[in-house]
LOLOGU-495673 format. One record per atom (N, C-alpha, C): chain; residue number from 1; atom name; x, y, z. Coordinates in Angstrom, 2 decimals. Layout:
BEGIN
unit,pos,site,px,py,pz
A,NUM,CA,X,Y,Z
...
% end
This chain:
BEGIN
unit,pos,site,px,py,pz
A,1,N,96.88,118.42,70.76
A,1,CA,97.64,117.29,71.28
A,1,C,97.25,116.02,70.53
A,2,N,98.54,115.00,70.26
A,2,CA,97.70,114.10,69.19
A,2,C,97.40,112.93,70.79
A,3,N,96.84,111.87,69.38
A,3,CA,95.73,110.76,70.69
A,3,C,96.86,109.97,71.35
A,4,N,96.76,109.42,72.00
A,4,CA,98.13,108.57,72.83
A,4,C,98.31,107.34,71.60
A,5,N,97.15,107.09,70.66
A,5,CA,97.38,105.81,69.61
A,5,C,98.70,106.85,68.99
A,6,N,98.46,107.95,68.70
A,6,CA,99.62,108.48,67.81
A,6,C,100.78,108.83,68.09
A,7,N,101.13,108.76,69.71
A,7,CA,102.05,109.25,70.39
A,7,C,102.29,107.54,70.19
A,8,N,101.69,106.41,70.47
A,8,CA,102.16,105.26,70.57
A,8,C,103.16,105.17,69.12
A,9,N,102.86,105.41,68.22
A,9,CA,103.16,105.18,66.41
A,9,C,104.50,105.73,66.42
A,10,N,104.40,107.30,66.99
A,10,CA,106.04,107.92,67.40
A,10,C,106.97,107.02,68.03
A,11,N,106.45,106.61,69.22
A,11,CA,107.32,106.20,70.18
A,11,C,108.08,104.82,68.80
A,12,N,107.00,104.03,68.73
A,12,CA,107.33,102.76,67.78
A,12,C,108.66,102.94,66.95
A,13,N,108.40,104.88,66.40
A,13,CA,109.19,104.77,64.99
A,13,C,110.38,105.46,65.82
A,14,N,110.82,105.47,67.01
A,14,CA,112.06,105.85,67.31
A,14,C,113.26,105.10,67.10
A,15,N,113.94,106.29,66.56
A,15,CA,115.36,104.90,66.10
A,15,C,116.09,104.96,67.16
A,16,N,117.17,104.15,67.38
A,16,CA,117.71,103.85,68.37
A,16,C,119.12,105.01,68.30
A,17,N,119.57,104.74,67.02
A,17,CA,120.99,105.61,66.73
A,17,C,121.17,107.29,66.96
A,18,N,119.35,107.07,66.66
A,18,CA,119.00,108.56,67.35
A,18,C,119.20,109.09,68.79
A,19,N,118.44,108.17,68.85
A,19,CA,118.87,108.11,70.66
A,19,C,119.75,108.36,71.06
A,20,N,120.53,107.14,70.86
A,20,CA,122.07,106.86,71.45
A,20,C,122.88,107.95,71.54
A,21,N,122.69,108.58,69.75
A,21,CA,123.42,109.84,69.76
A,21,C,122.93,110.97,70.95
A,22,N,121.89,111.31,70.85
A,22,CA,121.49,111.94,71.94
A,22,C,122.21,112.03,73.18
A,23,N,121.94,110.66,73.79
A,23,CA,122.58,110.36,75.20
A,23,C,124.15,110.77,75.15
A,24,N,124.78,110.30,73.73
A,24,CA,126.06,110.21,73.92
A,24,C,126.15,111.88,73.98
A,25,N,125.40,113.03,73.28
A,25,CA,125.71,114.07,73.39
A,25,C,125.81,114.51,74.91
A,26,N,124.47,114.60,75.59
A,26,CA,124.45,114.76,76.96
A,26,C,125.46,114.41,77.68
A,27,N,125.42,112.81,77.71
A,27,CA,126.58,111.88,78.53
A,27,C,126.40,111.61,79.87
A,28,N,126.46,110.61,80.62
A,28,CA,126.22,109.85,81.28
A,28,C,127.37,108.68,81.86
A,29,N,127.35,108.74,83.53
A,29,CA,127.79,107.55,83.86
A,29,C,127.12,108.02,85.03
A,30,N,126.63,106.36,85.89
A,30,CA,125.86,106.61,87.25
A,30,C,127.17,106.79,88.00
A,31,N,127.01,107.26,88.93
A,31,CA,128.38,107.33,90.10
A,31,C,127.51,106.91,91.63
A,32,N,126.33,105.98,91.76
A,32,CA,125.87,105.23,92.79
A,32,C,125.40,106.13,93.48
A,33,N,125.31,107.14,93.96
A,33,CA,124.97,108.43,94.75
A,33,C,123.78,108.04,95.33
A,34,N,122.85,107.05,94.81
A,34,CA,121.45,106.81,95.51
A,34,C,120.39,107.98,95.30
A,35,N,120.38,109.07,94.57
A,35,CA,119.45,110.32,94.83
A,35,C,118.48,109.48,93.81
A,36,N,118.52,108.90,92.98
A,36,CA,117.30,108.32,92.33
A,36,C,116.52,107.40,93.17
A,37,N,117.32,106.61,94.38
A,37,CA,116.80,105.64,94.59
A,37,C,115.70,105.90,96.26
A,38,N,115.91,107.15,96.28
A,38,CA,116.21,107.70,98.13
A,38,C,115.13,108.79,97.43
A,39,N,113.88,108.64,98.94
A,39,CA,113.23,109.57,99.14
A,39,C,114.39,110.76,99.58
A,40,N,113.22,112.29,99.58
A,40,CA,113.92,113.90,99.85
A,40,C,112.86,114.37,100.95
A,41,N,113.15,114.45,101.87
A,41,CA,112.47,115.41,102.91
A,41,C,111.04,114.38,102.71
A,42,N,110.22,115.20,103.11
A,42,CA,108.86,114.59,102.96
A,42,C,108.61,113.51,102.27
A,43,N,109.16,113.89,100.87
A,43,CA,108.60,113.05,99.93
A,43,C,109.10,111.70,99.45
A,44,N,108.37,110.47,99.69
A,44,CA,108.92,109.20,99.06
A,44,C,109.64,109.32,98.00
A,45,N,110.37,108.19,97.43
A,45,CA,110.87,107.41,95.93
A,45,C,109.54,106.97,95.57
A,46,N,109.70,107.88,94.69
A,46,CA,108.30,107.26,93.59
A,46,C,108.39,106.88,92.23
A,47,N,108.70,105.96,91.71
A,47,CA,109.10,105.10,90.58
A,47,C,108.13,104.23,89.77
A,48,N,107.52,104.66,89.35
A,48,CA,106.43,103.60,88.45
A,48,C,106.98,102.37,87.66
A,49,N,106.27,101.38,87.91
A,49,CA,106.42,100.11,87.89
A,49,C,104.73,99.42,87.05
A,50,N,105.00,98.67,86.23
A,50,CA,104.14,98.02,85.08
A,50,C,103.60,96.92,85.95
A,51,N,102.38,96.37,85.63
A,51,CA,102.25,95.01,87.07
A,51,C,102.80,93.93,86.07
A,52,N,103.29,93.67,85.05
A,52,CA,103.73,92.56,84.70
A,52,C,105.86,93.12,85.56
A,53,N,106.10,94.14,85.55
A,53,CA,107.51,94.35,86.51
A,53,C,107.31,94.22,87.71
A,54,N,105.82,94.36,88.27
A,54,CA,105.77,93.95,89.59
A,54,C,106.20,92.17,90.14
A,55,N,105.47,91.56,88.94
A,55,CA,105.43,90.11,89.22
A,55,C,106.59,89.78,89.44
A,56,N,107.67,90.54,88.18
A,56,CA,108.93,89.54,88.34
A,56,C,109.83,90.28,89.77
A,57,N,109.85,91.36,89.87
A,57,CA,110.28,91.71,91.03
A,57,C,109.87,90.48,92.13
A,58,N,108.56,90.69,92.54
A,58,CA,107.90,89.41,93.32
A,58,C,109.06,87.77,92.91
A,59,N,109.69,87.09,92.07
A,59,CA,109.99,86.46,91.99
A,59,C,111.58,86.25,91.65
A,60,N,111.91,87.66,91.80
A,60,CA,113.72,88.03,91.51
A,60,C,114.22,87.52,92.50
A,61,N,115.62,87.81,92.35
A,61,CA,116.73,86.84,93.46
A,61,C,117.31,88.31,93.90
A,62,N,116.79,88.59,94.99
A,62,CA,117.39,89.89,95.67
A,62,C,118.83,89.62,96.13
A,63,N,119.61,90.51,96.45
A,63,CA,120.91,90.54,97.14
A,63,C,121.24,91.15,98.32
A,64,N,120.15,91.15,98.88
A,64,CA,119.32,91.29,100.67
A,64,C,119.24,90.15,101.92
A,65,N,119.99,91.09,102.84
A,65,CA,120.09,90.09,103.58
A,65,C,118.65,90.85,104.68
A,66,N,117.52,91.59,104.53
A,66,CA,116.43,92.12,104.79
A,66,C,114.98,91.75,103.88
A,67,N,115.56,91.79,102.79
A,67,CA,114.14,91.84,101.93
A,67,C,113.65,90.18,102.05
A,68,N,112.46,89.86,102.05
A,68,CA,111.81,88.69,101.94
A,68,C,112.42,87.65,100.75
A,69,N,112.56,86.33,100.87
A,69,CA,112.99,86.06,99.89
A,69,C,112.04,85.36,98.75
A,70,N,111.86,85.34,97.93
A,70,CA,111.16,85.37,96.91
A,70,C,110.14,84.39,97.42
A,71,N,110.23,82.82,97.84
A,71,CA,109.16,82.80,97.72
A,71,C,108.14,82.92,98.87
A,72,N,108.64,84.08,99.74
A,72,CA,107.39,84.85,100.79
A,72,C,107.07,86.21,100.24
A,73,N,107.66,87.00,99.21
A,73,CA,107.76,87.97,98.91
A,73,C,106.24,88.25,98.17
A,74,N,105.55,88.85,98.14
A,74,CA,104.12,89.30,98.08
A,74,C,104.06,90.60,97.13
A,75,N,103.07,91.13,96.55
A,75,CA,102.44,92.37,96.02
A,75,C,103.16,93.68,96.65
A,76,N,103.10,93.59,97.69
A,76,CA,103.05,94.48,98.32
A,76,C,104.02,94.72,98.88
A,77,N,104.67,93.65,99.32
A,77,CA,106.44,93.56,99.20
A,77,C,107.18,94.35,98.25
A,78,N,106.79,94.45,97.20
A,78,CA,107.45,95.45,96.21
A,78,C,106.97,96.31,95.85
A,79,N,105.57,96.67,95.69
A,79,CA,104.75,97.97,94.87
A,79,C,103.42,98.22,95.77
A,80,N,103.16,99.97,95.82
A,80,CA,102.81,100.03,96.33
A,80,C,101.72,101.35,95.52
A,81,N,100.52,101.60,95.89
A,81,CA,99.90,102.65,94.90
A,81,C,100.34,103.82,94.65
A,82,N,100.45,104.63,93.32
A,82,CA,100.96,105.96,93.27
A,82,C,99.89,106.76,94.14
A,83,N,100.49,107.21,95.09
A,83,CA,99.75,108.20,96.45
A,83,C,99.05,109.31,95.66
A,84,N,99.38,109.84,94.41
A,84,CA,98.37,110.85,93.86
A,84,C,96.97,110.49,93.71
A,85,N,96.24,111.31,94.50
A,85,CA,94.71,111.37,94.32
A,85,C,94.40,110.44,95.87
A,86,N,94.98,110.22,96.41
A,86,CA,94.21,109.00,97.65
A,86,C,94.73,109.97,99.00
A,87,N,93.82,109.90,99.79
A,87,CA,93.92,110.52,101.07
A,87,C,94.29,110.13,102.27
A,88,N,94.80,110.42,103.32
A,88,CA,94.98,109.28,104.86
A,88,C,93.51,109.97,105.74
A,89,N,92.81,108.92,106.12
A,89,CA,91.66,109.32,107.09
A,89,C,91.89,108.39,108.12
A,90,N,91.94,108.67,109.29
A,90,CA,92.34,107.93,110.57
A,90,C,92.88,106.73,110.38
A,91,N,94.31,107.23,109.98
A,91,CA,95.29,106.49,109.31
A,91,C,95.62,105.51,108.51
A,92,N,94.54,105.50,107.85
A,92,CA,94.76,104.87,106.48
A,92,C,94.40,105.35,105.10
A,93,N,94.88,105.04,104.23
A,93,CA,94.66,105.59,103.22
A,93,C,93.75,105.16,102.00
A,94,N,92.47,106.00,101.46
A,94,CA,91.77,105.47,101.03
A,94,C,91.91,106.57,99.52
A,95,N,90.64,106.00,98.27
A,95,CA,90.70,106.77,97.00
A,95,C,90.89,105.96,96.43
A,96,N,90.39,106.26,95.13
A,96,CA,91.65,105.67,93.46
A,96,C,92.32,106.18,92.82
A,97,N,93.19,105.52,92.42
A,97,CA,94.69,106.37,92.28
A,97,C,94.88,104.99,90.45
A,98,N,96.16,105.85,89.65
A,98,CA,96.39,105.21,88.98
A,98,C,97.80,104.41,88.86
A,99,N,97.98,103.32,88.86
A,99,CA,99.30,102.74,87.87
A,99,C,100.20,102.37,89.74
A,100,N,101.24,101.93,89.58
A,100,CA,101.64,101.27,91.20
A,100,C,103.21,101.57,90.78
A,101,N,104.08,101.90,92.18
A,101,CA,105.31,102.94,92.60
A,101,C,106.01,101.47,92.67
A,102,N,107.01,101.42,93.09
A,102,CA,108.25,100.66,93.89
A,102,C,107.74,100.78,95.19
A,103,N,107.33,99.46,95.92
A,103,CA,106.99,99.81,97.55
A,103,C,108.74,100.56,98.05
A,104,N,108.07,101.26,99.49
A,104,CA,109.31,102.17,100.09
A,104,C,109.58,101.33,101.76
A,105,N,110.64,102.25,102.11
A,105,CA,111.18,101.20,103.30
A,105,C,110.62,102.75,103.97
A,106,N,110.58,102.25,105.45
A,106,CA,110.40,103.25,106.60
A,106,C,111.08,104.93,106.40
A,107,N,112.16,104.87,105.73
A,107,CA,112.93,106.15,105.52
A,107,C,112.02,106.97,103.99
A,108,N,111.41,106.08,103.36
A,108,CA,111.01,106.92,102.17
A,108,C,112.11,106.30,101.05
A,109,N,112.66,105.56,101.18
A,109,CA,113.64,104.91,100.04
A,109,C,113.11,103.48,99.29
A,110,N,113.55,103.44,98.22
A,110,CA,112.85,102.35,97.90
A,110,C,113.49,101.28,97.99
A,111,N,112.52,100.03,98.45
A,111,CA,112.54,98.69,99.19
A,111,C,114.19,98.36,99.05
A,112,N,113.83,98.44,97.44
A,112,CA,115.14,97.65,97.50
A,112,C,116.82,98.22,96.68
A,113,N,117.04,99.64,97.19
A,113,CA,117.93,99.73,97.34
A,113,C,118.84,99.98,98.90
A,114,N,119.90,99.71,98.97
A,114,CA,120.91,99.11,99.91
A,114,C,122.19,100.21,100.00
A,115,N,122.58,100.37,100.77
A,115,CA,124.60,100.96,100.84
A,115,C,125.13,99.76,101.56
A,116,N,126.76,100.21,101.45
A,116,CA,127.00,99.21,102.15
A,116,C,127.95,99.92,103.15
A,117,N,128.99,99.34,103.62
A,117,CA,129.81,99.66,104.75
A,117,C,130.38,101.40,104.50
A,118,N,130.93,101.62,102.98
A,118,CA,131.33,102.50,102.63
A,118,C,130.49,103.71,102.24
A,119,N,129.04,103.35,102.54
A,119,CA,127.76,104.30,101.90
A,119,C,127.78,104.32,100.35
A,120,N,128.20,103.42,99.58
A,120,CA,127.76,103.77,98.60
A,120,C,126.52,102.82,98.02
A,121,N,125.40,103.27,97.59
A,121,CA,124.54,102.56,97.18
A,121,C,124.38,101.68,96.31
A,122,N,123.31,100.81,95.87
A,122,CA,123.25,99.78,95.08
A,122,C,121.78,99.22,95.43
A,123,N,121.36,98.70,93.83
A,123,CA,119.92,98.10,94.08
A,123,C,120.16,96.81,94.45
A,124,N,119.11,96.16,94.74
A,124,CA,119.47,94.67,95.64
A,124,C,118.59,93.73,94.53
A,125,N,117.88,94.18,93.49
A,125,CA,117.14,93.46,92.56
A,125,C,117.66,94.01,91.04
A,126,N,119.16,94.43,90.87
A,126,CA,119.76,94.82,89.67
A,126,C,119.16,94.54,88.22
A,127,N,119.51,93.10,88.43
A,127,CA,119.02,92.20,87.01
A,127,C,117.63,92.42,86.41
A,128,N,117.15,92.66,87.50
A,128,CA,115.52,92.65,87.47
A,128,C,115.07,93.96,87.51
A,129,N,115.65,95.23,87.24
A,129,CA,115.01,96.71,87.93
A,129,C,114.11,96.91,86.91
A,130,N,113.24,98.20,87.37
A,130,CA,112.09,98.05,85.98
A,130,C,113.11,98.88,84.81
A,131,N,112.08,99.06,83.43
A,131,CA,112.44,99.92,82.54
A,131,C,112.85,101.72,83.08
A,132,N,112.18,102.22,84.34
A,132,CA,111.86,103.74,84.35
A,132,C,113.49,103.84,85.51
A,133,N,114.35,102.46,86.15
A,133,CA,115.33,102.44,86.82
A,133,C,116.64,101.84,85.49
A,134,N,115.99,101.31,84.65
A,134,CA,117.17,101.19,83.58
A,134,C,117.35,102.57,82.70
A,135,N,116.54,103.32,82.96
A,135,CA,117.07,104.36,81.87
A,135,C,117.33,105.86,82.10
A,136,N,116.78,105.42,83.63
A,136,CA,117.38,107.35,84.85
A,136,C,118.64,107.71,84.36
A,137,N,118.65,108.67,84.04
A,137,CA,118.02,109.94,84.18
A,137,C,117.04,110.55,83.05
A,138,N,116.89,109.71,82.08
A,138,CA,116.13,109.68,80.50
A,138,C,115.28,109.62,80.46
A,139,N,114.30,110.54,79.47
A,139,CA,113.10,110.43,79.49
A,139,C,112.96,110.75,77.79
A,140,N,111.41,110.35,77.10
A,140,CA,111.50,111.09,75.74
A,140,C,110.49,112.35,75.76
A,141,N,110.21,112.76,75.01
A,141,CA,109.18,113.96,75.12
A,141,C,107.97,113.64,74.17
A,142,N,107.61,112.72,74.98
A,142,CA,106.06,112.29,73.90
A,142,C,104.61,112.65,75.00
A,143,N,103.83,112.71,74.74
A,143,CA,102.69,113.04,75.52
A,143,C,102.31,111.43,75.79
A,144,N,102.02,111.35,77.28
A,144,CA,101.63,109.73,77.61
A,144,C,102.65,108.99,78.33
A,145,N,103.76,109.48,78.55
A,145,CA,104.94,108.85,78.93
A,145,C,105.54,109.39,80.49
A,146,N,106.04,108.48,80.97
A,146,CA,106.27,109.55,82.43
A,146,C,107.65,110.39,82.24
A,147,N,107.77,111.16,83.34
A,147,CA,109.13,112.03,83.69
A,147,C,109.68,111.92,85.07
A,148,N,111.03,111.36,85.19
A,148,CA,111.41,111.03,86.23
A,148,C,111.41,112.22,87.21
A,149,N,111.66,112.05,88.48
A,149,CA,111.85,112.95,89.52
A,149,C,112.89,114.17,89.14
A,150,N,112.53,115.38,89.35
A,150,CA,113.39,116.50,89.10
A,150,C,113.14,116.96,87.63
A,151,N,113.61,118.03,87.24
A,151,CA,113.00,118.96,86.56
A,151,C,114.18,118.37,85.24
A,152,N,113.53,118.61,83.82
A,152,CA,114.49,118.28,82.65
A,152,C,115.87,119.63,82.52
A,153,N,116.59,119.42,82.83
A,153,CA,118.17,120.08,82.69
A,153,C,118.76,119.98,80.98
A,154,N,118.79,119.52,80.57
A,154,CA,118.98,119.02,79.15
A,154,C,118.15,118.37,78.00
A,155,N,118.42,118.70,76.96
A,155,CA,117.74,118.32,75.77
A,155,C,118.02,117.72,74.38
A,156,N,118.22,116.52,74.05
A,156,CA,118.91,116.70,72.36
A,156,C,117.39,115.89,71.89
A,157,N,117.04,116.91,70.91
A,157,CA,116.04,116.55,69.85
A,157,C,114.87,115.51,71.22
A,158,N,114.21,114.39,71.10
A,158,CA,113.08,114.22,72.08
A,158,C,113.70,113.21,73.21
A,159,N,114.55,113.21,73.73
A,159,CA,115.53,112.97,74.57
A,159,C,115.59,114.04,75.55
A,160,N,115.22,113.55,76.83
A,160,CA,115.20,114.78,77.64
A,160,C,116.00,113.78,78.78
A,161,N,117.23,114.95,79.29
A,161,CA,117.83,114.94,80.82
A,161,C,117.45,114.91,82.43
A,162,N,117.41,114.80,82.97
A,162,CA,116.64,115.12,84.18
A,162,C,117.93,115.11,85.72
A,163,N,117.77,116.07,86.26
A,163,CA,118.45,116.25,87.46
A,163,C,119.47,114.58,87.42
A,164,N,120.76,115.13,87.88
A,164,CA,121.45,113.69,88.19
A,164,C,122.83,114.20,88.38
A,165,N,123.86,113.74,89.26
A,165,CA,125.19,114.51,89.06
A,165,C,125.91,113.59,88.36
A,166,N,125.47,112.48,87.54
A,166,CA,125.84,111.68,86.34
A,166,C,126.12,112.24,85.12
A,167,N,125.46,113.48,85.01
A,167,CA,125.20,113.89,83.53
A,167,C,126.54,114.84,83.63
A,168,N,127.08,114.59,82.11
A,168,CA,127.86,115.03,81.27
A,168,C,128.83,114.30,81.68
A,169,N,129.17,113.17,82.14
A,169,CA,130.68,112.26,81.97
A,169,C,130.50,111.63,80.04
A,170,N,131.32,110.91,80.35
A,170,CA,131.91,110.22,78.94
A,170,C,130.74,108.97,79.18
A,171,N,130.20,108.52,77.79
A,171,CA,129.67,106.81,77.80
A,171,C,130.29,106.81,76.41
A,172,N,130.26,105.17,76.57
A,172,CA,130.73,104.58,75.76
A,172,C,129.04,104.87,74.65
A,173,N,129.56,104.38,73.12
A,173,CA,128.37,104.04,72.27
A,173,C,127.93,102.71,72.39
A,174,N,128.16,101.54,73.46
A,174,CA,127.58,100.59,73.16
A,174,C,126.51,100.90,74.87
A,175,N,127.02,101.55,75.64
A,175,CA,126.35,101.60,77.18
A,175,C,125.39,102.59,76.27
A,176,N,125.58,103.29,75.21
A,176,CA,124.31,104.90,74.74
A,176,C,123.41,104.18,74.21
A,177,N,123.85,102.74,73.35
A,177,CA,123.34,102.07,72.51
A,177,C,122.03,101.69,73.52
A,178,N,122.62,100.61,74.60
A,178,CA,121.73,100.05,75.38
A,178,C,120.62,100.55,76.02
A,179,N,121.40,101.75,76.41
A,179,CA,119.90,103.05,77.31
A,179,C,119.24,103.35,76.00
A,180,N,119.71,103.25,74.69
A,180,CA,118.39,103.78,73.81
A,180,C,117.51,102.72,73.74
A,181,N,118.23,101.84,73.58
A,181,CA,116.93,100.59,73.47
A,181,C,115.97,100.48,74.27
A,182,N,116.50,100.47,75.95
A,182,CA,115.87,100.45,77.26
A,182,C,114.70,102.20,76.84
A,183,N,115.14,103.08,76.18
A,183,CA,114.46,104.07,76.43
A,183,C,113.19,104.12,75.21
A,184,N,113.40,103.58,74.48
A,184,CA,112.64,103.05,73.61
A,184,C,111.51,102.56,74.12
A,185,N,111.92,101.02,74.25
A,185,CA,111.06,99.79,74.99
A,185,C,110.24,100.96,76.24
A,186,N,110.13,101.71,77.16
A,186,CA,109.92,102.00,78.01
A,186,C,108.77,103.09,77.45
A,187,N,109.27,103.75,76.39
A,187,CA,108.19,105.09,75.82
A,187,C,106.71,104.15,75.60
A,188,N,107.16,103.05,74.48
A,188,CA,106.15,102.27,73.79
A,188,C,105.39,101.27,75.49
A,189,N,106.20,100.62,75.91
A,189,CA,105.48,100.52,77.10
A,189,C,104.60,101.20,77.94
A,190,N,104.90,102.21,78.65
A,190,CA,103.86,103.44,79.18
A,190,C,103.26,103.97,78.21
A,191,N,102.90,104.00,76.97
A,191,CA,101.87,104.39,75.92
A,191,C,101.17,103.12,75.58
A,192,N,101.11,102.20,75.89
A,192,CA,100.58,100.68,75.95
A,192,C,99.78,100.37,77.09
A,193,N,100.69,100.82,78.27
A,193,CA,99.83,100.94,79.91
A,193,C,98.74,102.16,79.67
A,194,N,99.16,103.35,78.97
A,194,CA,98.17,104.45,79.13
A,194,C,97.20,104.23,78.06
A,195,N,97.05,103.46,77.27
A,195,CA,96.08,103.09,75.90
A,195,C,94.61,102.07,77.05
A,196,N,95.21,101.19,77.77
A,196,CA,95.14,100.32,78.55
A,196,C,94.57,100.50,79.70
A,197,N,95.15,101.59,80.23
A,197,CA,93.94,102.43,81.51
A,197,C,92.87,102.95,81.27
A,198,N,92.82,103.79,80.20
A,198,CA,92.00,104.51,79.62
A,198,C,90.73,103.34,79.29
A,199,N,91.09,102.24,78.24
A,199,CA,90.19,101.50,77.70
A,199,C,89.22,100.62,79.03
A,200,N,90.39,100.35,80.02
A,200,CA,89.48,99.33,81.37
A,200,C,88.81,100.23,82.05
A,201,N,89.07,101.60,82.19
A,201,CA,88.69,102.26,83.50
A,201,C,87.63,102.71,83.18
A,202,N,86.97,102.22,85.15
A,202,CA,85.29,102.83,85.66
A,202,C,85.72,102.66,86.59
A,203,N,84.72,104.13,86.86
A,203,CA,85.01,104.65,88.03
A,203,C,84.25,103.67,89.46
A,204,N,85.10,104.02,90.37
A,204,CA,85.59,102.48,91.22
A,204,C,84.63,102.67,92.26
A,205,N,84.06,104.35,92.83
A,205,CA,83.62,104.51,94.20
A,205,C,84.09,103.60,94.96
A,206,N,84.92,103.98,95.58
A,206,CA,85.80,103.00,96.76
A,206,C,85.01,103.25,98.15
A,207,N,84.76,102.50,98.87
A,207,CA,84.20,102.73,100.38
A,207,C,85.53,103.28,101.25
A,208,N,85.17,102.97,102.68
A,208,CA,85.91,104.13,103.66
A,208,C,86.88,103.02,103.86
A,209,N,88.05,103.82,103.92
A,209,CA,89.46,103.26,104.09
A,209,C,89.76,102.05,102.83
A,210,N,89.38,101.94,101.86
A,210,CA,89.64,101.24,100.91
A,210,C,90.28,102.01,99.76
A,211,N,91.55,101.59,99.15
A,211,CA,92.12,101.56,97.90
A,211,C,91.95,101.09,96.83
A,212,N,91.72,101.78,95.25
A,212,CA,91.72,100.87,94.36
A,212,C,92.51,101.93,93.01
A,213,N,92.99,100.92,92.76
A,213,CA,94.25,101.25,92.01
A,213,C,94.33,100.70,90.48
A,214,N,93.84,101.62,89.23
A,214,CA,93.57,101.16,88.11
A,214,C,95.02,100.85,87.39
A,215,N,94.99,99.88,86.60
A,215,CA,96.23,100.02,85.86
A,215,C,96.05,98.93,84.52
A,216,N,96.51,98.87,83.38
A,216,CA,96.06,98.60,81.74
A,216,C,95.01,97.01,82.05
A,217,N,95.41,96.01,83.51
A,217,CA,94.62,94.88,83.64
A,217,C,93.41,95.40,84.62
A,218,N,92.71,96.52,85.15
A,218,CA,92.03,96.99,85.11
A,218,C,92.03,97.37,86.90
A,219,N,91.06,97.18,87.26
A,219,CA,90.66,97.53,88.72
A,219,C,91.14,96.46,89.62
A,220,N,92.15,96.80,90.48
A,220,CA,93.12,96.17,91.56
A,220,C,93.00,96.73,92.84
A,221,N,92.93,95.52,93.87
A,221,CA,92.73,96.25,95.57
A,221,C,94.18,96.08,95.74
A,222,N,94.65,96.88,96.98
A,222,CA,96.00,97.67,97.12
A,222,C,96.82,96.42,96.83
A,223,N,96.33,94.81,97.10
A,223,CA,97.25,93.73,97.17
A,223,C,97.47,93.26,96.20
A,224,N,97.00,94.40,94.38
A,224,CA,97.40,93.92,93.41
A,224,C,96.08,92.71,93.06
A,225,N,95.49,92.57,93.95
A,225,CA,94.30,90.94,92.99
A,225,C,93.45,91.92,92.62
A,226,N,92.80,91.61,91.21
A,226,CA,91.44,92.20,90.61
A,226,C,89.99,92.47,92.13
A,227,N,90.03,93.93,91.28
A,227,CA,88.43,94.38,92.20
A,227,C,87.23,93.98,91.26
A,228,N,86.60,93.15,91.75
A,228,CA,85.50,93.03,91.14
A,228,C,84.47,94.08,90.71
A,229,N,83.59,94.37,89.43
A,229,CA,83.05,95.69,89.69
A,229,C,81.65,95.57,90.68
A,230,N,81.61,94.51,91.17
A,230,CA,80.28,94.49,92.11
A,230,C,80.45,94.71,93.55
A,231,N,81.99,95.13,93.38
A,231,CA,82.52,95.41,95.32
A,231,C,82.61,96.93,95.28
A,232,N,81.89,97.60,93.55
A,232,CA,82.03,98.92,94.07
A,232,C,81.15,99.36,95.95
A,233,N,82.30,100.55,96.19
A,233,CA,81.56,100.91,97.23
A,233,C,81.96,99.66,98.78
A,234,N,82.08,98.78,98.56
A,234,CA,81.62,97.82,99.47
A,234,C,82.67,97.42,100.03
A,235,N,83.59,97.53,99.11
A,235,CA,85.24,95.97,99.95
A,235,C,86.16,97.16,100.04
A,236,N,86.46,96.39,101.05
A,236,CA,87.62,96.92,102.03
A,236,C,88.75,96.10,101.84
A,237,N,90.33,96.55,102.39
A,237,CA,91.49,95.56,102.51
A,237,C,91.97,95.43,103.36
% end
């Protein structure tokens, strides 16, 4: 397996036309359905989010007549820790875990998508969604990079498909154009975050009922502010 520096160098030298073509082979149009945006049975919407996408989320102009408006809107208001590796002990949840989700609403859906009268869905922070919601159902095939929810269905060259009842309509080459760019920017990003975890992280020993959540700016308590390394063991939230 090469080092994530070399998976970073790949991602860099991806062309876009490559891409595009790709996508345009597959093909793509969203039809709003919400299955990206909507927990399944048990399991939350789990969407990884960069903490510099957290911030601006924190400061977007939602289209919610529920969500907080920006300036009460908090950490935690929008992102919330990836639940892998952390446990619930008399009901709360403690461990360290890496990198931070899209916070979820009571149903397991995330915060901030919406339906409306007619059920059809829509995000309420569009302008602002991260890179891993601009480029669903897409993923590339580099080591270091995430894979959206559901299993890869399709393939052209390192362009991979993933579950969606979007796939195989018609796109235009300038909408294939755009998701390559977005899919681009997003590879080299999460190989930037994972260069970045690796280099900050020590191990946190978290005390009882405490969270800490590493990600490329290093050791964070669940509310997103830096853990000091002298609260190993000790601080709580």
């Amino acid at each position: 397996m090469q080092s994530l520096e070399a998976e970073l160098e790949s991602a860099r030298g991806l062309a876009i036309d490559d891409l595009a073509d790709a996508i345009e082979s597959i093909g793509f149009e969203c039809t709003r359905c919400g299955a990206c945006c909507t927990g399944h049975g048990e399991d939350e919407h789990t969407a990884t989010v960069f903490p510099d996408e957290v911030r601006e989320l924190e400061a977007a102009d939602v289209d919610s007549d529920t969500a907080p408006e920006s300036d009460d809107r908090d950490w935690r208001d929008v992102a919330r820790p990836v639940p892998y590796g952390l446990e619930e002990r008399n009901g709360e949840l403690e461990g360290e875990t890496f990198e931070w989700a899209l916070q979820t609403d009571g149903c397991g859906d995330c915060v901030f998508y919406a339906e409306d009268d007619d059920g059809v869905g829509a995000c309420t922070a569009h302008d602002d969604r991260p890179l891993i919601c601009r480029t669903y159902p897409f993923s590339v095939a580099l080591a270091g990079t995430s894979q959206p929810m559901g299993e890869a269905v399709d393939e052209e060259g390192v362009v991979r498909a993933h579950e969606c009842e979007g796939l195989g309509r018609d796109i235009s080459r300038e909408d294939a154009e755009e998701l390559a760019r977005a899919l681009k920017e997003r590879a080299v990003r999460e190989l930037e975050e994972a260069i970045g975890v690796r280099d900050k992280y020590e191990s946190a020993d978290p005390g009882p009922g405490e969270v800490v959540v590493h990600d490329s700016e290093g050791a964070k308590r669940i509310d997103g502010t830096p853990r000091p390394p002298d609260a190993r063991g000790t601080d709580r939230n």
